[in-house]
The first five atom37 places (N, CA, C, CB, O) and aatype in JSON, in Angstrom:
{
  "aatype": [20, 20, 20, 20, 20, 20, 20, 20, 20, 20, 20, 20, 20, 20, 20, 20, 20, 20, 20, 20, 20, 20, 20, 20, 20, 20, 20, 20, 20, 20, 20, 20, 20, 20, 20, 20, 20, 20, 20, 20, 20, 20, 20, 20, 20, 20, 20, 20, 20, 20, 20, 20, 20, 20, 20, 20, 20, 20, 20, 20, 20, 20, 20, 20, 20, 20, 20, 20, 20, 20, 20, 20, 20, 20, 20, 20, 20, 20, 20, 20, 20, 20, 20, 20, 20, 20, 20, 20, 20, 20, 20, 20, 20, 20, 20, 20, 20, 20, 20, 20, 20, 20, 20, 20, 20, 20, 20, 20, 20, 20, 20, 20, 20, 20, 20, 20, 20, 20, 20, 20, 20, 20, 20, 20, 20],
  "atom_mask": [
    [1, 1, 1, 1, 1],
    [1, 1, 1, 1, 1],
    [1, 1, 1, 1, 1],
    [1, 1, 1, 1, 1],
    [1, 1, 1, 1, 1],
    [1, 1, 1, 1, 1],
    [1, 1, 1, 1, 1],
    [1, 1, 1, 1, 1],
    [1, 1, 1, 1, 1],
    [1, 1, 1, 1, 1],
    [1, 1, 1, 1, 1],
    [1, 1, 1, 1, 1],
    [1, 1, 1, 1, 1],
    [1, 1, 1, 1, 1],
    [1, 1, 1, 1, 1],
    [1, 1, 1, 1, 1],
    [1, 1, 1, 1, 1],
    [1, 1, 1, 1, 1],
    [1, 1, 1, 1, 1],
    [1, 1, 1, 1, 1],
    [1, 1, 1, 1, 1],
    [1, 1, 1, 1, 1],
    [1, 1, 1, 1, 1],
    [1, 1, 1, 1, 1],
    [1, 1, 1, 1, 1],
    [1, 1, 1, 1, 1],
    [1, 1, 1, 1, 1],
    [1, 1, 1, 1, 1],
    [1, 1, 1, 1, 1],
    [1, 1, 1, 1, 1],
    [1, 1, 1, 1, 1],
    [1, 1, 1, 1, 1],
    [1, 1, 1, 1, 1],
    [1, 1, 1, 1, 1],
    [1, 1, 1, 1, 1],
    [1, 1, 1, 1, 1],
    [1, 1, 1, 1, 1],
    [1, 1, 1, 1, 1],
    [1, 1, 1, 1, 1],
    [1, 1, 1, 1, 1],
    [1, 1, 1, 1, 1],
    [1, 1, 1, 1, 1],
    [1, 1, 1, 1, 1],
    [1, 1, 1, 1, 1],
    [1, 1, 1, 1, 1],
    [1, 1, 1, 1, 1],
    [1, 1, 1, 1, 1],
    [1, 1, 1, 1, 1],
    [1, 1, 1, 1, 1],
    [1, 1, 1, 1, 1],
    [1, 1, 1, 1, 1],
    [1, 1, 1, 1, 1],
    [1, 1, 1, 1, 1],
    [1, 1, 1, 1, 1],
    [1, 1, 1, 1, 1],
    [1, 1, 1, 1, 1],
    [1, 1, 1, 1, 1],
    [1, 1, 1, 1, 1],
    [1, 1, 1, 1, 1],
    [1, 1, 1, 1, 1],
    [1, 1, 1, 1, 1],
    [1, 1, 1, 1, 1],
    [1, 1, 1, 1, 1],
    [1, 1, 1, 1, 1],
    [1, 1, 1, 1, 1],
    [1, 1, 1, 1, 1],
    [1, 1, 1, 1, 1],
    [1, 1, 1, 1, 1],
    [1, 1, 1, 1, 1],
    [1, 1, 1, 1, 1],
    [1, 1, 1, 1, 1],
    [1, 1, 1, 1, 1],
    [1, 1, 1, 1, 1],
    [1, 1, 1, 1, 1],
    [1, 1, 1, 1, 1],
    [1, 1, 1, 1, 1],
    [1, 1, 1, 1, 1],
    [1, 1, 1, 1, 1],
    [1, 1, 1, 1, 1],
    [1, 1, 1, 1, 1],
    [1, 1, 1, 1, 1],
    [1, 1, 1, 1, 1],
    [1, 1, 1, 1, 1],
    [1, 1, 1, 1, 1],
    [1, 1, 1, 1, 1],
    [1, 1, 1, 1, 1],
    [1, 1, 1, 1, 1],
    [1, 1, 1, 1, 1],
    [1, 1, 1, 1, 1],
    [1, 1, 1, 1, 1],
    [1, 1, 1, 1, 1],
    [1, 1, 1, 1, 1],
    [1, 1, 1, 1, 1],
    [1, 1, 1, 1, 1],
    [1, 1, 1, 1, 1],
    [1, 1, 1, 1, 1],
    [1, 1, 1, 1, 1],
    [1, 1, 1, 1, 1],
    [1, 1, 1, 1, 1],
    [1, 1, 1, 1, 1],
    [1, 1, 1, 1, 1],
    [1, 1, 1, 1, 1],
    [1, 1, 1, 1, 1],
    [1, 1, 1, 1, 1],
    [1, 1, 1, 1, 1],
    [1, 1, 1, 1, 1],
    [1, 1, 1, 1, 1],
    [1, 1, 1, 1, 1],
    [1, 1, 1, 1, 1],
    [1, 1, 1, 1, 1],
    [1, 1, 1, 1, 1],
    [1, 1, 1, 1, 1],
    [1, 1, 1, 1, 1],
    [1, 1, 1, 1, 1],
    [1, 1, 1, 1, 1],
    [1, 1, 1, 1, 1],
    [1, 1, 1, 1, 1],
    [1, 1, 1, 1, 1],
    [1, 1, 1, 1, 1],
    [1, 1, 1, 1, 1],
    [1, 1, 1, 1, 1],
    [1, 1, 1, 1, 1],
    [1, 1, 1, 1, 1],
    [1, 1, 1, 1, 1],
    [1, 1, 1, 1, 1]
  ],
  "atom_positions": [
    [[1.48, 15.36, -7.65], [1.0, 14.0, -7.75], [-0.23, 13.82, -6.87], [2.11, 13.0, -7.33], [-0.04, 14.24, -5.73]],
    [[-1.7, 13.23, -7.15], [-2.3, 12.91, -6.72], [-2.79, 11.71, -6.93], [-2.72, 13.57, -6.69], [-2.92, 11.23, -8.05]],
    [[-3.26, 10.85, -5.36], [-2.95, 9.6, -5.25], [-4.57, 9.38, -4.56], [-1.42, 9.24, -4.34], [-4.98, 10.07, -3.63]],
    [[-5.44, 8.14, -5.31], [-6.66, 7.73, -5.64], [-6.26, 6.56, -5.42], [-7.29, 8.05, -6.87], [-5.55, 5.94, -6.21]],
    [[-6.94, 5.8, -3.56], [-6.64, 4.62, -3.5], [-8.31, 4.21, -3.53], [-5.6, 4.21, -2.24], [-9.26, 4.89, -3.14]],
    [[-8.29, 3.11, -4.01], [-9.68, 2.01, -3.98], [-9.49, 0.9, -3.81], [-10.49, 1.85, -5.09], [-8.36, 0.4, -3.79]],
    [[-10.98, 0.03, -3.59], [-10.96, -1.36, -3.72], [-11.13, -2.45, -2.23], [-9.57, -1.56, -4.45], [-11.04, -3.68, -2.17]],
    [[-11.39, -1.49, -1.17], [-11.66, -1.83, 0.42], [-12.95, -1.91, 0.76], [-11.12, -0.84, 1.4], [-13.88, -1.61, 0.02]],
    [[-13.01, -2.27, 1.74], [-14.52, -3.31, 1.71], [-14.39, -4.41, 2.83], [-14.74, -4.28, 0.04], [-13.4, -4.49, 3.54]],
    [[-15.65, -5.36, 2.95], [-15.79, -5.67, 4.07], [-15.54, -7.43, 3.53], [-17.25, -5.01, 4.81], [-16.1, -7.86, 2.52]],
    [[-14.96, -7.98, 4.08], [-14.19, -9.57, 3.5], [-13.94, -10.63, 5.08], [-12.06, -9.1, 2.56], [-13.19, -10.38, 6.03]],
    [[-14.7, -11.62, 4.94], [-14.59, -12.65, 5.74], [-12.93, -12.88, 5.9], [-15.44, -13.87, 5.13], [-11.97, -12.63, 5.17]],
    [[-13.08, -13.45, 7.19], [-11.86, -13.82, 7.64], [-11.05, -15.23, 6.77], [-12.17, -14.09, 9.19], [-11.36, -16.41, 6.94]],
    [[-9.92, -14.67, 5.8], [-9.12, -16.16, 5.0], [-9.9, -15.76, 3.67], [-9.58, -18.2, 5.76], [-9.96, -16.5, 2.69]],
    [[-10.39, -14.7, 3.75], [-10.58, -14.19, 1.64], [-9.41, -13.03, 1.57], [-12.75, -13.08, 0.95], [-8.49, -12.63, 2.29]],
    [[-9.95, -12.74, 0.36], [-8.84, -11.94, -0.28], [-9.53, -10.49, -0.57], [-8.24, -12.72, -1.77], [-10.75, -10.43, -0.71]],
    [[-8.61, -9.2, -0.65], [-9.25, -7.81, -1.32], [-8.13, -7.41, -1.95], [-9.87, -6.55, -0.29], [-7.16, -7.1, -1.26]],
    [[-8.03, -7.35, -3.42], [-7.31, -6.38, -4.03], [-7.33, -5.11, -3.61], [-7.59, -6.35, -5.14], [-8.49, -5.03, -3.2]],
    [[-6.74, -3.84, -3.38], [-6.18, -2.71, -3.18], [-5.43, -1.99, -4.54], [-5.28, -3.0, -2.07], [-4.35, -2.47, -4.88]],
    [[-5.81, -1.19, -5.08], [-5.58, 0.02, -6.1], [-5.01, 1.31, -5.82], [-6.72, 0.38, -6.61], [-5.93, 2.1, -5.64]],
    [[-3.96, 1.82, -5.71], [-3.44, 2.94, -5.87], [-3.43, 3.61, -7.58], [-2.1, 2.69, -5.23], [-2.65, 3.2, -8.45]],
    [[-4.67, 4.95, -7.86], [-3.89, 5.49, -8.91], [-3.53, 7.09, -9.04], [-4.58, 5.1, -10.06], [-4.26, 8.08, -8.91]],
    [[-2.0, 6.97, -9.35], [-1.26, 8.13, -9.57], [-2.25, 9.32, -11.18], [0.65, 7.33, -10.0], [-2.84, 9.01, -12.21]],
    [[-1.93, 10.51, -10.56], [-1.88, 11.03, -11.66], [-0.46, 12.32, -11.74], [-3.41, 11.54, -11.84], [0.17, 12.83, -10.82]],
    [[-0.38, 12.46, -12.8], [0.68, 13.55, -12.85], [2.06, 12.4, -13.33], [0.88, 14.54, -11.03], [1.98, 11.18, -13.45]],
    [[3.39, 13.34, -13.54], [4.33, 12.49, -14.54], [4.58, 11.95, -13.84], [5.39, 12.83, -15.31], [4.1, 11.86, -12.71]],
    [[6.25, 10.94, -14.78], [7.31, 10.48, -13.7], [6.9, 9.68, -12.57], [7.93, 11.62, -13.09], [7.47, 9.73, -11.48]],
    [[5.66, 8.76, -12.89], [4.94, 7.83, -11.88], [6.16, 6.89, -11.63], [3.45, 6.99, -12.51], [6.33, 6.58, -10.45]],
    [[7.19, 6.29, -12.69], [8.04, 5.59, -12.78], [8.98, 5.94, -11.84], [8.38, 5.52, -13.9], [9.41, 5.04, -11.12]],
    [[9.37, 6.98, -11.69], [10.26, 7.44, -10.89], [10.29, 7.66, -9.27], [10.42, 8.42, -11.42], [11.02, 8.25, -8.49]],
    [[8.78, 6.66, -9.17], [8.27, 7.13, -7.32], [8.54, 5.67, -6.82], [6.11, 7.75, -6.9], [8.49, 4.63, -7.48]],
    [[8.79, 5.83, -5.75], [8.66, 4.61, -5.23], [7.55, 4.6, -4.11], [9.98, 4.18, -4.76], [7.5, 5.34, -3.13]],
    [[6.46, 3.33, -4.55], [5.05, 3.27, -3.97], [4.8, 2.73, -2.73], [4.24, 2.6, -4.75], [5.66, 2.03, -2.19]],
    [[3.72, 2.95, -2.2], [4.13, 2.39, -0.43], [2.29, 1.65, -0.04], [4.72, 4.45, 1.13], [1.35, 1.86, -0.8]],
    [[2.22, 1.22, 0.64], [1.41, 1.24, 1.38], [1.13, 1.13, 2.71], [1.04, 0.81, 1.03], [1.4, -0.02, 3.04]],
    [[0.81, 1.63, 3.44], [0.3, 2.02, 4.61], [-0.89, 1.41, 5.81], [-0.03, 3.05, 4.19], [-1.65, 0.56, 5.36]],
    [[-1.05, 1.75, 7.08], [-2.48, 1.12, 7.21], [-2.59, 1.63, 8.99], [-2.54, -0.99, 6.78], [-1.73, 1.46, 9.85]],
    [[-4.03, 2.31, 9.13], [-4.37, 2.27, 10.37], [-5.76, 2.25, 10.71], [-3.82, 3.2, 10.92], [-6.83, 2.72, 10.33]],
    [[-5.07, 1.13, 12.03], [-6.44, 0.65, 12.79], [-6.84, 1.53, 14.02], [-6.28, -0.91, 13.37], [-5.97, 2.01, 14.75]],
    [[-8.07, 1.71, 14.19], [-8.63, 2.57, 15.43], [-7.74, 2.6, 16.88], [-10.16, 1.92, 15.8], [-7.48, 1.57, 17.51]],
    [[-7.32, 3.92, 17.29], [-6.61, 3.73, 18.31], [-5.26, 3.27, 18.19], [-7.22, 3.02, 18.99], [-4.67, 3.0, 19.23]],
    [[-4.45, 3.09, 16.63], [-3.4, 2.61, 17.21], [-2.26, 3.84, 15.59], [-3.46, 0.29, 17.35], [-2.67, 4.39, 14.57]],
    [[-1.47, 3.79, 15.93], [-0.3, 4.5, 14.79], [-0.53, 4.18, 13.37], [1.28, 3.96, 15.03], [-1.12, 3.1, 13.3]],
    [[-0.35, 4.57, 12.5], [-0.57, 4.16, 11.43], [1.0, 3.49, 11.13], [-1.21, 5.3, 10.52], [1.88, 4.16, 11.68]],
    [[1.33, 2.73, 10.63], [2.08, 1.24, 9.89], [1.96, 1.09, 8.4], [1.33, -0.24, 10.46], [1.05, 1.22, 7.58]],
    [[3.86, 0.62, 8.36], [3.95, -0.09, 7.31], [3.54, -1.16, 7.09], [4.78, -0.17, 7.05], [3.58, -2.1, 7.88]],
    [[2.9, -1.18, 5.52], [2.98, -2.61, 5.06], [3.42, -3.0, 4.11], [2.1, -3.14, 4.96], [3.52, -4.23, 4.13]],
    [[3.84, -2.45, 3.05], [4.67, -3.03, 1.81], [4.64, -1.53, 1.01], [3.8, -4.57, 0.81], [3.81, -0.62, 1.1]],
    [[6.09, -1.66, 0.05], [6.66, -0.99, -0.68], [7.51, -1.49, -1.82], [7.18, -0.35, 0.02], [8.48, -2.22, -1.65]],
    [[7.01, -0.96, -3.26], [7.78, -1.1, -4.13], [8.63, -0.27, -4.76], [7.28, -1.49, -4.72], [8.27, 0.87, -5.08]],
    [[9.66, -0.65, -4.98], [10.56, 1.04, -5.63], [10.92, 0.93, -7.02], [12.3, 1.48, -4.84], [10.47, -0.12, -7.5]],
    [[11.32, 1.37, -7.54], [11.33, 2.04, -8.77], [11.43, 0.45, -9.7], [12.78, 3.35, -8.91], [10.61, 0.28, -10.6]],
    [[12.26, -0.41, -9.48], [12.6, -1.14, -9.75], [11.52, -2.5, -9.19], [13.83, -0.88, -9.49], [11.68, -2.95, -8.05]],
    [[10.56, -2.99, -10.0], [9.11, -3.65, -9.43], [9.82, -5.17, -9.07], [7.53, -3.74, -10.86], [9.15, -6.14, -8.75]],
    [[10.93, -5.18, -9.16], [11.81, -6.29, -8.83], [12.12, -6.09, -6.76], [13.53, -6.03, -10.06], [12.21, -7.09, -6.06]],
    [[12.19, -4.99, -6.3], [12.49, -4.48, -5.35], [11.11, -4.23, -4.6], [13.33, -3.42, -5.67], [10.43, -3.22, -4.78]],
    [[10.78, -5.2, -3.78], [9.75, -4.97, -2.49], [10.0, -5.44, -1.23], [8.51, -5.51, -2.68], [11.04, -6.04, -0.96]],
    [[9.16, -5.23, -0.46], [9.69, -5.03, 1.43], [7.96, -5.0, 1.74], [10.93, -2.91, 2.13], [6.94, -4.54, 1.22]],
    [[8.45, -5.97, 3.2], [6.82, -6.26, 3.67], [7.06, -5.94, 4.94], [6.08, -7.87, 3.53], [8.11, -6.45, 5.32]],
    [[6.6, -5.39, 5.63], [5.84, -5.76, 7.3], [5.63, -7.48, 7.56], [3.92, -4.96, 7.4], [4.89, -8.23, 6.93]],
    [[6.47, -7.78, 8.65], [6.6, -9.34, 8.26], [5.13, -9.22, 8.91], [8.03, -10.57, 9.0], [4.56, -10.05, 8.2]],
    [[4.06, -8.7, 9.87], [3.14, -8.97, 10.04], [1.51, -9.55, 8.45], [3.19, -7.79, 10.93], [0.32, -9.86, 8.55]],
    [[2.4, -9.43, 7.39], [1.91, -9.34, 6.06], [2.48, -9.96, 5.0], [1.86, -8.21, 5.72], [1.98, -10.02, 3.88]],
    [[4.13, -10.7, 5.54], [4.87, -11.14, 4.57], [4.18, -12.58, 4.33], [6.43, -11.11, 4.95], [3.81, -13.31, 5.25]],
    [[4.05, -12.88, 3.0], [3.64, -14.1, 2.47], [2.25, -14.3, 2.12], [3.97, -15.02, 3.29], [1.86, -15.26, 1.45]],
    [[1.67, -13.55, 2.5], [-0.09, -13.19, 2.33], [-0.19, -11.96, 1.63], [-1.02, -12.95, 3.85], [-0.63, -12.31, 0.54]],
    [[-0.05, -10.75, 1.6], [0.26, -9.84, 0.79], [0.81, -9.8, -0.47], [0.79, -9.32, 1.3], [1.45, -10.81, -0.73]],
    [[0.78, -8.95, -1.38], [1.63, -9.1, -3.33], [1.9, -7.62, -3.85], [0.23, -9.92, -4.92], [1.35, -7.22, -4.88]],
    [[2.75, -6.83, -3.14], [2.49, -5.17, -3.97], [3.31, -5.56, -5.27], [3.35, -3.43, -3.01], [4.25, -6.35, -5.35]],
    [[2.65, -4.73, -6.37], [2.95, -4.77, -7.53], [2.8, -3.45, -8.01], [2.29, -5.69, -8.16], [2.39, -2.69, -7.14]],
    [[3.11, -2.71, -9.64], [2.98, -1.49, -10.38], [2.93, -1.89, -11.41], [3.85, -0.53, -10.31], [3.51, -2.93, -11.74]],
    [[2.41, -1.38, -12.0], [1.81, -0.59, -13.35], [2.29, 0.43, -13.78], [0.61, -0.16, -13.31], [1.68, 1.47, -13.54]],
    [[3.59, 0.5, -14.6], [3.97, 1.75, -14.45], [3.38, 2.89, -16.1], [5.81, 1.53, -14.15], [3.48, 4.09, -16.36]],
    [[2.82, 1.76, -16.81], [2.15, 2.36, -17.86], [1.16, 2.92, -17.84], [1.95, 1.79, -18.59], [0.85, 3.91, -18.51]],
    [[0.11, 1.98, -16.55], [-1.32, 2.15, -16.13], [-0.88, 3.29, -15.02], [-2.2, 0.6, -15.5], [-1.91, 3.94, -14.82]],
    [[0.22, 3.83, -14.19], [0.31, 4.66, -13.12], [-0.45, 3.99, -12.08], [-0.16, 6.02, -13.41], [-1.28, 4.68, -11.5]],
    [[-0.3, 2.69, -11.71], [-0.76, 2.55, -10.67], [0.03, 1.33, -9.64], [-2.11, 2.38, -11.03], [0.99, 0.58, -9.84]],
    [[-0.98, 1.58, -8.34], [-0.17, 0.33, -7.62], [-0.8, -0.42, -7.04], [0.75, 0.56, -6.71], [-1.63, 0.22, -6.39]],
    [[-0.9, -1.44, -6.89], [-2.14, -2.43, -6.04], [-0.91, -3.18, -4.98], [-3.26, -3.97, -7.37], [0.3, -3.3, -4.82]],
    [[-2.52, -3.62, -4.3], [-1.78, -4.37, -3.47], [-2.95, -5.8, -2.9], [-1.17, -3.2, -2.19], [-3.86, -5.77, -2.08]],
    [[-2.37, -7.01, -3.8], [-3.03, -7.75, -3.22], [-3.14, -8.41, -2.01], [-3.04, -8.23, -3.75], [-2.11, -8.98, -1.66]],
    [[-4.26, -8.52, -1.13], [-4.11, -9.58, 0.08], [-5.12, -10.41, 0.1], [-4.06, -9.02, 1.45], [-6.28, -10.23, -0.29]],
    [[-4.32, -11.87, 0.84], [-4.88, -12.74, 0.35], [-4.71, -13.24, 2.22], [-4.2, -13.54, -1.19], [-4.01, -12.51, 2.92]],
    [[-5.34, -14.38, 2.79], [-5.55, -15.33, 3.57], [-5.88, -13.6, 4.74], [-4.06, -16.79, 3.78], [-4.88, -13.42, 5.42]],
    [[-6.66, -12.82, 4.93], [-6.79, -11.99, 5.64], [-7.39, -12.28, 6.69], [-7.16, -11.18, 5.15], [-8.43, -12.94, 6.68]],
    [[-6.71, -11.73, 8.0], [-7.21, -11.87, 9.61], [-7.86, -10.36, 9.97], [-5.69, -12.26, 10.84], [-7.67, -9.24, 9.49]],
    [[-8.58, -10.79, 10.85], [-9.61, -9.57, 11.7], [-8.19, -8.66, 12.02], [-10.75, -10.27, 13.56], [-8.57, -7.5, 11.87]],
    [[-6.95, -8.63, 12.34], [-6.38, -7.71, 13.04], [-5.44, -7.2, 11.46], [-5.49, -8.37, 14.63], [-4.28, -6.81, 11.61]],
    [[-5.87, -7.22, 10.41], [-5.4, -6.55, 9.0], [-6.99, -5.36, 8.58], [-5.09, -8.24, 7.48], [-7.15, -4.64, 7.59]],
    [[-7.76, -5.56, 9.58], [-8.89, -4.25, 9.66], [-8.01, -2.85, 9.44], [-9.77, -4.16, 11.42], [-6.81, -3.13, 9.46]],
    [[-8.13, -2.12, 9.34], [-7.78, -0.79, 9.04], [-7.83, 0.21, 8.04], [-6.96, -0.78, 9.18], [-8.17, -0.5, 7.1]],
    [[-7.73, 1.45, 7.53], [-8.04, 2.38, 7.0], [-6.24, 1.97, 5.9], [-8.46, 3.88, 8.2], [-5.14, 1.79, 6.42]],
    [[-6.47, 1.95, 4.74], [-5.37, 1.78, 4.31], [-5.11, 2.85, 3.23], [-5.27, 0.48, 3.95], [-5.84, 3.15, 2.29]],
    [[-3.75, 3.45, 3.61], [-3.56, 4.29, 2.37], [-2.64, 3.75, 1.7], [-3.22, 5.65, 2.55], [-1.92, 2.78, 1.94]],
    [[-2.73, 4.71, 0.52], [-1.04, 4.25, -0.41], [-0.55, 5.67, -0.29], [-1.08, 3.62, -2.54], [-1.14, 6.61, 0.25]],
    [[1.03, 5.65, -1.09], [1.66, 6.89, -1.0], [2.94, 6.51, -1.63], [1.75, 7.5, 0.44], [3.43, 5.38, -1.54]],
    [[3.51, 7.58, -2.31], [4.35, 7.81, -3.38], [5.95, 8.87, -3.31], [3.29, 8.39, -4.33], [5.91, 10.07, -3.58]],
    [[6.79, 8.4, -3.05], [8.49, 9.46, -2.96], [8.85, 9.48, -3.38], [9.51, 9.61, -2.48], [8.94, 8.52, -4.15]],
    [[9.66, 10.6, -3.56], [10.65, 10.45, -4.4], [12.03, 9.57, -4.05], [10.92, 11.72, -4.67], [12.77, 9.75, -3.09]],
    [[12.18, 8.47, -5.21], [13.4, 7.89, -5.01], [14.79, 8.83, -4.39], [13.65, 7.34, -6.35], [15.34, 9.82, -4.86]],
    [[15.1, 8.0, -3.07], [16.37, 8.05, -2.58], [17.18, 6.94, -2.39], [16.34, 8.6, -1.57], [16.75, 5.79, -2.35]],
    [[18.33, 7.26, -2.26], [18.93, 5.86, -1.77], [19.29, 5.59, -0.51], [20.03, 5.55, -2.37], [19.86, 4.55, -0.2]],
    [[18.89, 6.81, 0.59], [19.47, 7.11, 2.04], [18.01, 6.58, 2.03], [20.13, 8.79, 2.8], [17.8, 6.28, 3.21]],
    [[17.01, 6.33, 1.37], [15.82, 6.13, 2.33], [15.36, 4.73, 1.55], [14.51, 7.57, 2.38], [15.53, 4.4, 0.37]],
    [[14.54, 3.84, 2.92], [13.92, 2.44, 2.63], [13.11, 2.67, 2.59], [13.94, 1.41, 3.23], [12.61, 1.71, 2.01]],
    [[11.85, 3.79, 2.93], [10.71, 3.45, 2.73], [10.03, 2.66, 3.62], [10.69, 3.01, 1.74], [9.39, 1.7, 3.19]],
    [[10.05, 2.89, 4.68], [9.3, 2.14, 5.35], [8.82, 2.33, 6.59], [9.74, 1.27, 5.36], [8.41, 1.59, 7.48]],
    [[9.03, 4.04, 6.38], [8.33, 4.98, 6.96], [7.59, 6.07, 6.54], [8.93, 5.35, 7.55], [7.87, 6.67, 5.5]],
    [[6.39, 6.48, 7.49], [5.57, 7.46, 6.53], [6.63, 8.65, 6.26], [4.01, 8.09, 7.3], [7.09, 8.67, 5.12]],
    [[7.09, 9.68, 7.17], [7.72, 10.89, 6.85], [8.97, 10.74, 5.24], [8.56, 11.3, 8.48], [9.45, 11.65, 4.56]],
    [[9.14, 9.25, 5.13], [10.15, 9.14, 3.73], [9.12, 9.28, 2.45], [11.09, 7.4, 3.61], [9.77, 9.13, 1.42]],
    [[7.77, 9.51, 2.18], [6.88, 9.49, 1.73], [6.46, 11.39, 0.95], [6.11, 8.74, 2.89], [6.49, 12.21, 1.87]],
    [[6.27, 11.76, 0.16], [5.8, 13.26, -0.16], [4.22, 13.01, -0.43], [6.66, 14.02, -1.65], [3.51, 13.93, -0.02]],
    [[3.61, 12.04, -0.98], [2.34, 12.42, -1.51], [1.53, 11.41, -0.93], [2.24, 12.49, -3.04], [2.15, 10.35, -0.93]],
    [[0.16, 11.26, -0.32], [-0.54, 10.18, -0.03], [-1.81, 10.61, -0.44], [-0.42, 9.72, 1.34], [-2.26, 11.71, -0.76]],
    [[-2.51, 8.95, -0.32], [-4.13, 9.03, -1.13], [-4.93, 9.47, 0.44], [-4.91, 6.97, -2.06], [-4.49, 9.86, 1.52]],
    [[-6.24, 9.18, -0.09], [-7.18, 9.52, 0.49], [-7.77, 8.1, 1.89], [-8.16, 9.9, -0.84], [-8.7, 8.17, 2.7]],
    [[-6.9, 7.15, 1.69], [-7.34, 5.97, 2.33], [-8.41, 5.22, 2.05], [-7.48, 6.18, 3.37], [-9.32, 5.9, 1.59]],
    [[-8.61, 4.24, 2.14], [-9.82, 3.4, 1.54], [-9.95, 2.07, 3.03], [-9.23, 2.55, -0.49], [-8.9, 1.61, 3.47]],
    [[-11.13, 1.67, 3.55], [-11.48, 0.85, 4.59], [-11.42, -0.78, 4.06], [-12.95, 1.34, 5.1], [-11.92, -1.32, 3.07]],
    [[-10.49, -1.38, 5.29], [-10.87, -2.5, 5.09], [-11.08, -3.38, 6.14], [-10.17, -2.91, 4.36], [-10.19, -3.63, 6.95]],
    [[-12.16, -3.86, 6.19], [-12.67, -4.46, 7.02], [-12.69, -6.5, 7.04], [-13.93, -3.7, 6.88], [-13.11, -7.1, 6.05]],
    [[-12.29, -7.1, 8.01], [-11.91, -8.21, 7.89], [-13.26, -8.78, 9.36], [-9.97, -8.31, 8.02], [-13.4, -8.39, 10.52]],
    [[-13.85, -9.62, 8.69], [-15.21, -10.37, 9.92], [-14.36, -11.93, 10.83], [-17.16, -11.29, 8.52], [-14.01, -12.75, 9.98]],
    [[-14.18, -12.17, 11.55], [-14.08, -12.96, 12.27], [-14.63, -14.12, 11.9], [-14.38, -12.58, 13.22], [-14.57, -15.1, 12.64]]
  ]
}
C-alpha cells in the first residue's frame, strides 16, 4: 500500500484546509485510515481515525468538533477536513493506513503498517 497525502498549505487563522489521503493497491476497504500530525520540536500525535466502518471515527479532543475525517472507499481515499483552524494545528501532517484489528483503536502510530509522505500545514495568527 502506498499512501499520497495532499492539500496543505498556508491558511489564516479560523479558515479551513481540506487534507487528502490517496491509497493505492487493494483492499483499501479493509484499512482503517488515520491521521497524524507533527509540529517542530514536539512528538508526532493523533488526530482522527476512521475504520472500516465510515460510521466509526475518533478525534484528538484537541480537534474534536472542528475537524471531519471521512473515506472514499471507491475513490481509495481519505480526507480530512478542518475547519475554524488555530496557529497551534501548524504541523507536518501525515495520513496512514492498518490493518483492521479489534485489540487495536488506532490511535497510535506503531498500530499503523503504512504511512504517506506528509504534507505542511501552516496556520498565520
Amino acid at each position: 500500500v502506498q499512501l499520497q497525502a495532499y492539500g496543505g498549505g498556508l491558511v489564516q487563522a479560523g479558515g479551513s484546509l481540506r487534507l487528502s489521503c490517496a491509497a493505492s493497491g487493494r483492499a483499501f476497504s479493509s484499512y482503517v485510515m488515520g491521521w497524524f500530525r507533527q509540529a517542530p520540536g514536539k512528538e508526532r500525535e493523533f488526530v482522527a481515525r476512521i475504520s472500516v466502518i465510515s460510521s466509526n471515527t475518533s478525534y484528538a479532543d484537541s480537534v474534536k468538533d472542528r475537524f471531519t475525517i471521512t473515506r472514499d472507499n471507491a475513490k481509495n481515499t481519505a480526507d480530512l477536513q478542518m475547519n475554524s483552524l488555530k496557529p497551534d494545528d501548524t504541523a507536518v501532517y501525515y495520513c496512514a493506513s492498518g490493518h483492521f484489528r479489534t485489540s487495536r483503536n488506532f490511535r497510535y502510530s506503531d498500530e499503523y503498517d503504512y504511512w504517506g509522505q506528509g504534507t505542511q500545514v501552516t496556520v498565520s495568527s
